[in-house]
VOGU-3710 file (C-alpha; in Angstrom, 3 decimals, decimal comma):
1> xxxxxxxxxx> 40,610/18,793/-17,660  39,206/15,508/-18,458  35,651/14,494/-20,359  34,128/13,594/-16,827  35,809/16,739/-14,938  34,188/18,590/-17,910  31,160/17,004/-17,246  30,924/17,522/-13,263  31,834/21,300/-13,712  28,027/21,625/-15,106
11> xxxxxxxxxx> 26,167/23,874/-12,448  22,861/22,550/-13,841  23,887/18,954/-13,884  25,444/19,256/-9,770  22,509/20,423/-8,970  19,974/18,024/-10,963  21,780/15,008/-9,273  21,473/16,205/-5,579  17,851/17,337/-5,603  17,082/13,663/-7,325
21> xxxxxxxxxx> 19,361/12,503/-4,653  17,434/14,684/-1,507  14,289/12,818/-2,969  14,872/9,127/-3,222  13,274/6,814/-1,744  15,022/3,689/0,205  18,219/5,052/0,744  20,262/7,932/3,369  19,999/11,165/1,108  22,371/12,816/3,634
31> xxxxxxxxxx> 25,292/10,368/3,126  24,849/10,374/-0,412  25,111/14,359/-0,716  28,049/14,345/1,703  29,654/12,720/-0,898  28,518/14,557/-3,655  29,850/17,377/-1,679  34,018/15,740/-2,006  32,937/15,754/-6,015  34,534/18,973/-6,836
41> xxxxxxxxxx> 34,275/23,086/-5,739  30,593/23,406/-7,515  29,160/20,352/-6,071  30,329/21,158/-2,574  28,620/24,450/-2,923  25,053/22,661/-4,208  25,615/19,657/-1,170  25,440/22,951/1,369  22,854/24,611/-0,003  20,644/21,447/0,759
51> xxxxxxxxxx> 22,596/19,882/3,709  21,890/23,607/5,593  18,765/24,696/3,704  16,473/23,566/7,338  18,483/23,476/10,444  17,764/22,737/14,072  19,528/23,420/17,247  21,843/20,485/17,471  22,880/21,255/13,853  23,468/24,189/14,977
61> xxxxxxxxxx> 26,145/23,290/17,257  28,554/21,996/14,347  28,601/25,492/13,715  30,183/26,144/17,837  34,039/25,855/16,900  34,084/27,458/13,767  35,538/31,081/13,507  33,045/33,563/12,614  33,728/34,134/8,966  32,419/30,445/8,103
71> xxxxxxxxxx> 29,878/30,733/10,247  28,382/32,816/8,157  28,997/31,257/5,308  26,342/28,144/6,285  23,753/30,570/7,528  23,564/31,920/4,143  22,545/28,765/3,117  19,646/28,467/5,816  16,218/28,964/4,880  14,230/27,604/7,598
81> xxxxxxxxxx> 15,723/27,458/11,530  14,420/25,491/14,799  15,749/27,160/17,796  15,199/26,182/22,399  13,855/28,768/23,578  14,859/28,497/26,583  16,966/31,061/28,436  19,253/28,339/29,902  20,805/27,520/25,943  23,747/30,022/25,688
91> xxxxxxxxxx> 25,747/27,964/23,155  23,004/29,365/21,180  23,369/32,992/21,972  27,353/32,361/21,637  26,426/30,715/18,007  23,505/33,351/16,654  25,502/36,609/18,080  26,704/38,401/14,580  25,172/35,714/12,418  22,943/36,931/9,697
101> xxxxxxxxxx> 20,511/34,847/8,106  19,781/36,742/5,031  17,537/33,820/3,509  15,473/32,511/6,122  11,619/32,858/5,860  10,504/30,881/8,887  11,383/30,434/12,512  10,150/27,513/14,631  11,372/28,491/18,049  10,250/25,653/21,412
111> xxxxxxxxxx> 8,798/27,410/24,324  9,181/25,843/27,642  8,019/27,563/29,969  5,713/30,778/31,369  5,509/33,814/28,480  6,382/35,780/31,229  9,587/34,089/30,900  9,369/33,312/27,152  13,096/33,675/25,397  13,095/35,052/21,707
121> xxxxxxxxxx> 17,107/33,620/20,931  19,530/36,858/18,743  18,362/36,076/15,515  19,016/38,497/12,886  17,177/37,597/9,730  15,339/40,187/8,274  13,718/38,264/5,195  11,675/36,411/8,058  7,935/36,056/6,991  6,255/33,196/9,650
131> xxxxxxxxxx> 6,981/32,868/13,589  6,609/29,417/14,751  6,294/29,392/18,400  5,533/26,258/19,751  4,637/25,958/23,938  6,093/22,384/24,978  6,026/22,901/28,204  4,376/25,474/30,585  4,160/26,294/33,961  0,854/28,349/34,719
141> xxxxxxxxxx> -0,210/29,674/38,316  -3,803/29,958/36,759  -4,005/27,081/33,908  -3,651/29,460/30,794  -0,696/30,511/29,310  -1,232/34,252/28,051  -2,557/36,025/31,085  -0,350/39,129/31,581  -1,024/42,033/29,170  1,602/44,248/29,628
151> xxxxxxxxxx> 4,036/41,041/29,038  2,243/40,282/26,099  2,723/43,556/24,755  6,598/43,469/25,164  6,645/40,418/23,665  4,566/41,121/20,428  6,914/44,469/20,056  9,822/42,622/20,543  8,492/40,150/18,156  7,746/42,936/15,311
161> xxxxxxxxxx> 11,518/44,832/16,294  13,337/41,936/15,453  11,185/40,856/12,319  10,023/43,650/10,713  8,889/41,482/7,590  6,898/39,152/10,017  3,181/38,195/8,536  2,598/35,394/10,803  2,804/33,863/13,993  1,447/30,756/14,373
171> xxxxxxxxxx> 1,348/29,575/18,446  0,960/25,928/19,216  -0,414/24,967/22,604  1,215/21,401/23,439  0,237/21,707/27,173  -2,919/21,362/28,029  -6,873/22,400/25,499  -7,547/24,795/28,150  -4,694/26,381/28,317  -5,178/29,729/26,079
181> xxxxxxxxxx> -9,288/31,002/25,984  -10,717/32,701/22,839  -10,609/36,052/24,818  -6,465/36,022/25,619  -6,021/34,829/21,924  -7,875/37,435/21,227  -5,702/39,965/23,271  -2,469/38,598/22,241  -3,365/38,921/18,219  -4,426/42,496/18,885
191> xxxxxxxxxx> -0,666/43,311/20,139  0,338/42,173/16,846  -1,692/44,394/14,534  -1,825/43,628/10,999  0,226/40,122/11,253  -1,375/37,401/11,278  -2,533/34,960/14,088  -2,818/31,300/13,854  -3,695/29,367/16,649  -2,963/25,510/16,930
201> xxxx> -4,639/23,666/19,720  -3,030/20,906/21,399  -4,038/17,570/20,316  -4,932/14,708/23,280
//
């Protein structure tokens, strides 16, 4: 092994270079760890944990032709995951199904429609602390969002079944400032007990 191979085989020093790297200024970060990642076997390890360390769903799709084995390789590297949450995107429920994300702590999953037709995607990552649901679009027969109890209910336990580490939920209304009153936000942080409920107006 040469002086520089020597050198490069330094966990600390692999690492140093890539978070300097993730945070210049003026240059493609991305590109640059991509080829840190060809330097050697450590490296590659150190480019993933930052290349995968916040995914959303079109990253997510790289992940579509791989077997299932190294699938779950790069969601152990995922600490923070955007998801569709809509019904219609089965490539995700094809990519999620068997995946564990043992280091994620937040969720940001898009709403697009009704809650009685919200869609909480297969995602199996227990160390989850903060639910990021975001309403993009919405459909309401009354001009609020959260009007049915009982659907409310289902979706808070469904909510707490798959996350049972969850301490927040934060819901952003992009829709319309009418769309959820102080009583129904009321309501739907009472389904959720002790976890916490953050409400985010939409912005016009």
């Amino acid at each position: 092994m040469s002086a520089a191979q020597r050198v490069c085989a330094i966990p600390e020093l692999g690492s140093m270079i890539i978070e300097l790297t993730a945070s210049s200024v003026g240059s493609d970060p991305q590109a640059t760890i991509y080829s840190c990642a060809r330097v050697n076997h450590l490296w590659f390890w150190e480019a993933m944990r930052y290349l995968w360390s916040n995914i959303n769903w079109q990253k997510l799709r790289a992940l579509k032709s791989m077997p299932i084995e190294r699938r779950q390789v790069y969601a152990g590297f995922v600490k923070a995951l955007s998801l569709d949450g809509h019904p219609s995107s089965k490539y995700q429920t094809q990519i999620l199904d068997g995946l564990l994300f043992p280091r994620v702590q937040s969720v940001n999953i898009r709403l697009w429609d009704h809650l009685t037709r919200f869609y909480l995607p297969p995602i199996q990552a227990p160390a989850l602390r903060v639910l990021d649901l975001n309403v993009y679009k919405v459909e309401m027969t009354n001009g609020h969002i959260l009007y049915d109890g009982s659907v409310e209910k289902r979706f808070a336990e469904l909510c707490k079944e798959m996350f049972p580490n969850l301490q927040k939920v934060i819901l952003r209304n992009g829709t319309q400032p009418s769309a959820i009153s102080p009583a129904e936000l009321q309501t739907f942080a009472a389904n959720f007990g002790d976890i916490e409920i953050v409400f985010v107006p939409a912005r016009f």
